[in-house]
C-alpha atoms as a printed R data frame, in Angstrom:
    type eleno elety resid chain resno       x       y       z
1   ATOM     1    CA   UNK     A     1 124.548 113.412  83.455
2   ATOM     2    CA   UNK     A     2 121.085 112.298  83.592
3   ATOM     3    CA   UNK     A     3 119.084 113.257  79.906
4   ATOM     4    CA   UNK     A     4 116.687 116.242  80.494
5   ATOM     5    CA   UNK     A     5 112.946 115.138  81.021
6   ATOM     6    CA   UNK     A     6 110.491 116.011  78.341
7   ATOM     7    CA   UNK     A     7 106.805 116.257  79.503
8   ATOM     8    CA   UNK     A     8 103.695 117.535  77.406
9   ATOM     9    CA   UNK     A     9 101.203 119.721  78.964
10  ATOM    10    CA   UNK     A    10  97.999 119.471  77.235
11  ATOM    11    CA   UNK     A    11  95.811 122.336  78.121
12  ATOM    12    CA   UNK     A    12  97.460 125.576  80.543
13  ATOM    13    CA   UNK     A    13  94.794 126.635  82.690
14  ATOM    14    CA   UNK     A    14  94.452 126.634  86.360
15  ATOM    15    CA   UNK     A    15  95.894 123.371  86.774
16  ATOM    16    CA   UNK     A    16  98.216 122.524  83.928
17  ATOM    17    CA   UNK     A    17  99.632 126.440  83.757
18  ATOM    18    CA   UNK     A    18 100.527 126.165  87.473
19  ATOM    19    CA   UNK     A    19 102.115 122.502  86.349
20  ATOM    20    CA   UNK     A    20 104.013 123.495  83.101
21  ATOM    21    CA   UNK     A    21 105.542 126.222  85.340
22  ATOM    22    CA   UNK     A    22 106.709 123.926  88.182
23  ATOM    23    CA   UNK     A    23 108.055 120.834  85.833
24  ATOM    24    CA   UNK     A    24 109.781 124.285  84.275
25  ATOM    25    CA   UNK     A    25 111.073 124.889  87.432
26  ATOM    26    CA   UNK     A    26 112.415 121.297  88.292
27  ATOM    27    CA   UNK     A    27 114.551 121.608  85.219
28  ATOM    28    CA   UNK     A    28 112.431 119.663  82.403
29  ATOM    29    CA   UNK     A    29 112.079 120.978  79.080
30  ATOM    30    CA   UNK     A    30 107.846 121.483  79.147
31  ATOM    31    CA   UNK     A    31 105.941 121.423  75.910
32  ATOM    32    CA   UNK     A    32 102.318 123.613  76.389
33  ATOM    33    CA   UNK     A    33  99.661 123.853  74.327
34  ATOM    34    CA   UNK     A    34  96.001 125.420  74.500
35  ATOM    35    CA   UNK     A    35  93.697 126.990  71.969
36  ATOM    36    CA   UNK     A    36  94.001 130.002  74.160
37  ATOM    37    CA   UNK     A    37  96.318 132.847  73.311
38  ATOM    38    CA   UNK     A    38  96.230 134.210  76.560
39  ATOM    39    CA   UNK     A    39  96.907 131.309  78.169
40  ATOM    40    CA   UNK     A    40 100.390 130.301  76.441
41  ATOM    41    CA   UNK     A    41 101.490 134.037  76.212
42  ATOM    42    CA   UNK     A    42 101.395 134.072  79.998
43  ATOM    43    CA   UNK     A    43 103.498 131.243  80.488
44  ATOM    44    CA   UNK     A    44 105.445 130.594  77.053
45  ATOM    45    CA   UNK     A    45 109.173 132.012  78.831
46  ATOM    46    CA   UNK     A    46 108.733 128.615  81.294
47  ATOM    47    CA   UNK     A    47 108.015 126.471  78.285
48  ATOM    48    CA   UNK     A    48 110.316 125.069  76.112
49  ATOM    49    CA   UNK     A    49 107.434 124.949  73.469
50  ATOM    50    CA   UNK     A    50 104.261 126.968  73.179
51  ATOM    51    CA   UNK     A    51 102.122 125.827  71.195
52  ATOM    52    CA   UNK     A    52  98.328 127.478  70.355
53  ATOM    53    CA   UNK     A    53  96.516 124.635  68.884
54  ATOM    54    CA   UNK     A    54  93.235 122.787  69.710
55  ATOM    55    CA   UNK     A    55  94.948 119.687  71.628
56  ATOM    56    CA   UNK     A    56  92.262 117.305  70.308
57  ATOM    57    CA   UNK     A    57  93.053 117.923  66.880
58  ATOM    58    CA   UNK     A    58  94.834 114.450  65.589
59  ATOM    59    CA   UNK     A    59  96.681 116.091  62.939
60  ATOM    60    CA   UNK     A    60  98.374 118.703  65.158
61  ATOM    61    CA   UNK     A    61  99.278 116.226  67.573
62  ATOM    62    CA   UNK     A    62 100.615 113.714  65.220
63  ATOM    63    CA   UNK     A    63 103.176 115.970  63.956
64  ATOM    64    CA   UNK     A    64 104.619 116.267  67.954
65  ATOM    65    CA   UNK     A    65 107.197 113.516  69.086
66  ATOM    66    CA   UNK     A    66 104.684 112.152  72.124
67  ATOM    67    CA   UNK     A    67 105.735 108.921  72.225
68  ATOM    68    CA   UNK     A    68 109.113 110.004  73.035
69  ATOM    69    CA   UNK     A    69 108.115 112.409  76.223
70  ATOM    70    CA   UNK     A    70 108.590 111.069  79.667
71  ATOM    71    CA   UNK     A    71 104.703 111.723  79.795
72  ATOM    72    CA   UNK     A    72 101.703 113.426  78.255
73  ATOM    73    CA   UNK     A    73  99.236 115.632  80.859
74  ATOM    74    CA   UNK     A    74  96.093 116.005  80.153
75  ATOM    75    CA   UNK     A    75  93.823 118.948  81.600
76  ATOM    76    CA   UNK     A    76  91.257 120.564  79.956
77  ATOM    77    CA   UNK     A    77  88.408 121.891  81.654
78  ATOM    78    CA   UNK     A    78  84.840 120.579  82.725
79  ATOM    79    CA   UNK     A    79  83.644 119.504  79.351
80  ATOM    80    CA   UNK     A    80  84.862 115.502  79.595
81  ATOM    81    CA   UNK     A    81  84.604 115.512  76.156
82  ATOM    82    CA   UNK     A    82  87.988 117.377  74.438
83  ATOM    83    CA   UNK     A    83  89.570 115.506  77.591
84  ATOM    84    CA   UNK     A    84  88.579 112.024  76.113
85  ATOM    85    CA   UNK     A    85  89.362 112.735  72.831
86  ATOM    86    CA   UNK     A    86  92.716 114.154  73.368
87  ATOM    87    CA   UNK     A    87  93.362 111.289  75.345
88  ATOM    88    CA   UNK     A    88  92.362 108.942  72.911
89  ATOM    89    CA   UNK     A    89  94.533 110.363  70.615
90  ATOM    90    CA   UNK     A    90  97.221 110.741  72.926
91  ATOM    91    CA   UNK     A    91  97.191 107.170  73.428
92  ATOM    92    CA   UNK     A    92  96.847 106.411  69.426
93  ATOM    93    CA   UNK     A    93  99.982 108.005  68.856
94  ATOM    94    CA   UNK     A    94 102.147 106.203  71.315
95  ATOM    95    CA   UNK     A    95 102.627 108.094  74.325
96  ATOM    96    CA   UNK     A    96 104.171 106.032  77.138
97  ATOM    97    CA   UNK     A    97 102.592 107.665  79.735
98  ATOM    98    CA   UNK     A    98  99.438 109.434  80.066
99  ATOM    99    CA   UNK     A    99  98.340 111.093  83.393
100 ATOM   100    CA   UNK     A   100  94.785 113.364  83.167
101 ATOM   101    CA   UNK     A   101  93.331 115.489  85.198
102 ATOM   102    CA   UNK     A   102  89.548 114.025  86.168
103 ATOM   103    CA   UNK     A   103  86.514 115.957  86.407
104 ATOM   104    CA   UNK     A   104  83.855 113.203  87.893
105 ATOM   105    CA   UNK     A   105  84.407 109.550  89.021
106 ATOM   106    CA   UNK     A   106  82.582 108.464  85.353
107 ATOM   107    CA   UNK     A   107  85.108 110.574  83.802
108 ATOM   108    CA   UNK     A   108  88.178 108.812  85.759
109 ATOM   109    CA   UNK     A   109  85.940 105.194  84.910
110 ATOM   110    CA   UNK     A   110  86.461 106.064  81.036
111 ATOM   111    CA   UNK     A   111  89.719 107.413  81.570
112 ATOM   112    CA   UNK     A   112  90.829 104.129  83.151
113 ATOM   113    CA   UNK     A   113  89.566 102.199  80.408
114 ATOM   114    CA   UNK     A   114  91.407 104.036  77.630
115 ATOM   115    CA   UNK     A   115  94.475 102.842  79.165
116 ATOM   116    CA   UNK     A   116  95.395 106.316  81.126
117 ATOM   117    CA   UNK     A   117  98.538 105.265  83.318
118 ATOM   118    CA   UNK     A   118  96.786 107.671  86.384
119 ATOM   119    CA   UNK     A   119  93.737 109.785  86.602
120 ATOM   120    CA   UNK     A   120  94.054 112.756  89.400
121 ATOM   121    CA   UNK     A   121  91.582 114.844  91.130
122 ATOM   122    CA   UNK     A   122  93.348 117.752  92.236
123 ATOM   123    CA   UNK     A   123  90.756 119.535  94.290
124 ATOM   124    CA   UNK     A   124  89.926 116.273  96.511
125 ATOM   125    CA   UNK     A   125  93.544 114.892  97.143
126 ATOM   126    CA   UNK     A   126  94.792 118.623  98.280
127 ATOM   127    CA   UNK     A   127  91.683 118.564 100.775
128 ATOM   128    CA   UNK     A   128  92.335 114.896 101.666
129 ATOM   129    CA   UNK     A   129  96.473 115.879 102.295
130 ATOM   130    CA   UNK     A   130  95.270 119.352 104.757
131 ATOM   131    CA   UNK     A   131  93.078 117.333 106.423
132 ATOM   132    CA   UNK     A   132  95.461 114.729 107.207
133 ATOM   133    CA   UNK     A   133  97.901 117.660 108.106
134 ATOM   134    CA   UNK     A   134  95.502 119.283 110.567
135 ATOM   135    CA   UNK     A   135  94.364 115.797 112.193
136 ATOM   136    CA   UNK     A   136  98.169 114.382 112.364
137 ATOM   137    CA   UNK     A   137 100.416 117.266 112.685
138 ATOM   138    CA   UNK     A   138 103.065 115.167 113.255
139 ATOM   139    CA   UNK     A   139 102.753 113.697 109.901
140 ATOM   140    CA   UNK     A   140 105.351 115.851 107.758
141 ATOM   141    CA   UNK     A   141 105.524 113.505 104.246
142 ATOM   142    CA   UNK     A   142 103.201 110.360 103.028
143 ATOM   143    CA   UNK     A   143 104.574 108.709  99.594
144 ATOM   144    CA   UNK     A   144 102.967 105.168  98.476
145 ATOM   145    CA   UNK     A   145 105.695 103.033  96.805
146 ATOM   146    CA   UNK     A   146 103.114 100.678  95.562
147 ATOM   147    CA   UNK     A   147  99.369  99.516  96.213
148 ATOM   148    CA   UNK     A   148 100.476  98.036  99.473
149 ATOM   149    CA   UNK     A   149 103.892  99.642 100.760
150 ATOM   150    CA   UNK     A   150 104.427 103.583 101.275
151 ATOM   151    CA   UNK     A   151 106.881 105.704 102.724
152 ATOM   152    CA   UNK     A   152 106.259 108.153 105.915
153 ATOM   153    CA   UNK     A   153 108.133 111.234 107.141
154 ATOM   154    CA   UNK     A   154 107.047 111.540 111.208
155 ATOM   155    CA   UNK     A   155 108.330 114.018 113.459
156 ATOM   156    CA   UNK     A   156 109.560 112.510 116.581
157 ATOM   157    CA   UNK     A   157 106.911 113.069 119.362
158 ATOM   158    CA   UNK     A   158 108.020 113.970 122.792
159 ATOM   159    CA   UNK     A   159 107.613 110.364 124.307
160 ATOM   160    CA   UNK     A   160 110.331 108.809 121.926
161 ATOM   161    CA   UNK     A   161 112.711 111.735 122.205
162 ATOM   162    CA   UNK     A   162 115.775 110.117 124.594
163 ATOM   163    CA   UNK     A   163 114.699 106.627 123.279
164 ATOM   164    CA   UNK     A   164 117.339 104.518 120.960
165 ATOM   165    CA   UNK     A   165 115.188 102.594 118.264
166 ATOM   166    CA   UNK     A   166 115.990  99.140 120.019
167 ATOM   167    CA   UNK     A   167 114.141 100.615 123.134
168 ATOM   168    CA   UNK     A   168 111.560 101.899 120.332
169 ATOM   169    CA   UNK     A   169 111.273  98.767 118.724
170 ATOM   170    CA   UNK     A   170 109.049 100.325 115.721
171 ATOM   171    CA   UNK     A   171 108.908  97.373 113.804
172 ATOM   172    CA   UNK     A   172 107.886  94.535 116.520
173 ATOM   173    CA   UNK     A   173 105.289  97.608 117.969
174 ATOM   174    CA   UNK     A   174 103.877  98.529 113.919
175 ATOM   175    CA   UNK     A   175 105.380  96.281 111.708
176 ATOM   176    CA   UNK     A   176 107.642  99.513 110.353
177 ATOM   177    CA   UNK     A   177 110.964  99.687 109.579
178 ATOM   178    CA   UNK     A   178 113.030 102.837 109.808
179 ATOM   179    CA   UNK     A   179 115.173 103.549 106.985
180 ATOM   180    CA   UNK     A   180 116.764 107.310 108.093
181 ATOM   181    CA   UNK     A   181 117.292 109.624 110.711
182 ATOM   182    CA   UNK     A   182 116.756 113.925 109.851
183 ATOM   183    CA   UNK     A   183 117.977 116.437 110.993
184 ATOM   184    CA   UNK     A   184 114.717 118.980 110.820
185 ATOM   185    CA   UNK     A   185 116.600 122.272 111.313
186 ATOM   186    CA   UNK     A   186 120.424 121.167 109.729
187 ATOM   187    CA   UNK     A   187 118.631 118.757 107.283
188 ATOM   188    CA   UNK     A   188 121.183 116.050 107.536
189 ATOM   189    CA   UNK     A   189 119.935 112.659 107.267
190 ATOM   190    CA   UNK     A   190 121.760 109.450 109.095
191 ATOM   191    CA   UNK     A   191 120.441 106.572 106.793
192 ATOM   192    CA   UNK     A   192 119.622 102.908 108.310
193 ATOM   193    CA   UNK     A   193 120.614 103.609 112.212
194 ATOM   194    CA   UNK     A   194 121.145 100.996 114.139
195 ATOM   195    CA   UNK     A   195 119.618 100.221 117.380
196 ATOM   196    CA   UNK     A   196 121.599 102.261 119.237
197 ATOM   197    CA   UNK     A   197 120.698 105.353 118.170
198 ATOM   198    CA   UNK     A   198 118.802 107.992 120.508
199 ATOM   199    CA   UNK     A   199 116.276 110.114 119.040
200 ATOM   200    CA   UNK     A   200 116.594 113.543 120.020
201 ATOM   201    CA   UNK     A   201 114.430 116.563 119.487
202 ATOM   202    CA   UNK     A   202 114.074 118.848 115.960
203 ATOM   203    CA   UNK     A   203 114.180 115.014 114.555
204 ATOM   204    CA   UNK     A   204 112.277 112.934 111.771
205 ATOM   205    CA   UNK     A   205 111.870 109.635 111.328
206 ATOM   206    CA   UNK     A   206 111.374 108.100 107.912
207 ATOM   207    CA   UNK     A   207 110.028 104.544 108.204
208 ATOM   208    CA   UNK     A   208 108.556 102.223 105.213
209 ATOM   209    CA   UNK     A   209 105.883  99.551 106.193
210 ATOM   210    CA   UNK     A   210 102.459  98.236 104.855
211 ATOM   211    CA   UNK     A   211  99.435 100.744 105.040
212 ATOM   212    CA   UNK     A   212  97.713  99.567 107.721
213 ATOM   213    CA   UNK     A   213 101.279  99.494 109.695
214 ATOM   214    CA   UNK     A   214 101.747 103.323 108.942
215 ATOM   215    CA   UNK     A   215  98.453 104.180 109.740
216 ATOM   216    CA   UNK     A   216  98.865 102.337 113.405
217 ATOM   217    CA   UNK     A   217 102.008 104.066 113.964
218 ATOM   218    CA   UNK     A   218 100.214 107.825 112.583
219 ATOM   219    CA   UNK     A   219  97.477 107.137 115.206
220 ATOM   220    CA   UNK     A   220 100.336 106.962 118.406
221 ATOM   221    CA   UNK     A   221 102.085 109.591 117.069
């Protein structure tokens, strides 16, 4: 059995409560901590450890086992300021992966260059993801693998359904490859096809390709 994933939450308000509860849910042990009361009595039976402390105080944090965690979160408000110190501590006492919540592109700039593994903007990449959703319906599930491969979930538009994939010929047409076959309404997934297969309806593709590949194959679709 896999060990249990350990992930710090560093401040629990409308961001990192919400994410404390779901990494809760997912079966992690979640350590919180905020200087509000409120804030950690709310949420403290999904936490493994509630902690009310300032989280930019050095000598709180040094007594935690950070460097250990899978990875440290960082959100705290507006004010860039507790969010850069906390970070910099963070990042003094070892933690091996440090993901913060940005509030500006200067703030993500400084983030970056304290060594933060990933800076996210909540607000912006949910309205980038519905708008994608509303323009390409189709789209069900985008996941980059690295800066120039990603993974796509499609659901099979009417013009392929009856098609085999050698008819298809995704990756000669986009330069994709398809890797499985689901099921929308059983869920079961057929993984690598072979040419023979015939897409039917209810289905979804799940290809992997370069960016510009996936984002040819999105536009037909």
């Amino acid at each position: 059995m896999a060990p249990v994933k350990h992930f710090y939450v560093l401040g629990l308000g409308t961001f990192g409560g919400p994410l404390a509860k779901q990494l809760h849910k997912n079966g992690c042990r979640v350590t919180g901590i905020d200087s509000h009361r409120e804030r950690v009595e709310d949420i403290k039976d999904d936490l493994y450890e509630a902690i009310i402390a300032d989280a930019t105080d050095f000598d709180m944090l040094q007594h935690l086992n950070l460097k250990d965690a899978n990875a440290v979160f960082i959100s705290m408000g507006q004010d860039i300021s507790p969010s850069l110190l906390a970070t910099l501590h963070v990042k003094e006492l070892g933690a091996k992966r440090i993901i913060v919540k940005g509030v500006s592109k200067d703030h993500g700039k400084l983030l970056k260059s304290l060594g933060v593994d990933r800076v996210i903007f909540p607000e912006a990449e949910i309205a980038a993801t519905l708008a994608d959703r509303v323009t390409w319906p189709n789209i069900i599930d985008f996941l980059p693998i690295d800066p120039e491969y990603s993974f796509m979930e499609v659901a099979i538009p009417d013009d392929m359904v009856g098609k085999s994939l050698m008819q298809l010929n995704l990756r000669q047409q986009f330069g994709v490859w398809v890797v499985g076959i689901k099921d929308s309404m059983t869920g079961k997934l057929e993984m690598f096809p072979d040419g023979g297969y015939t897409l039917g309806c209810d289905q979804l593709i799940l290809v992997v390709g370069k960016q510009s590949s996936l984002e040819q194959l999105r536009d037909k679709t």
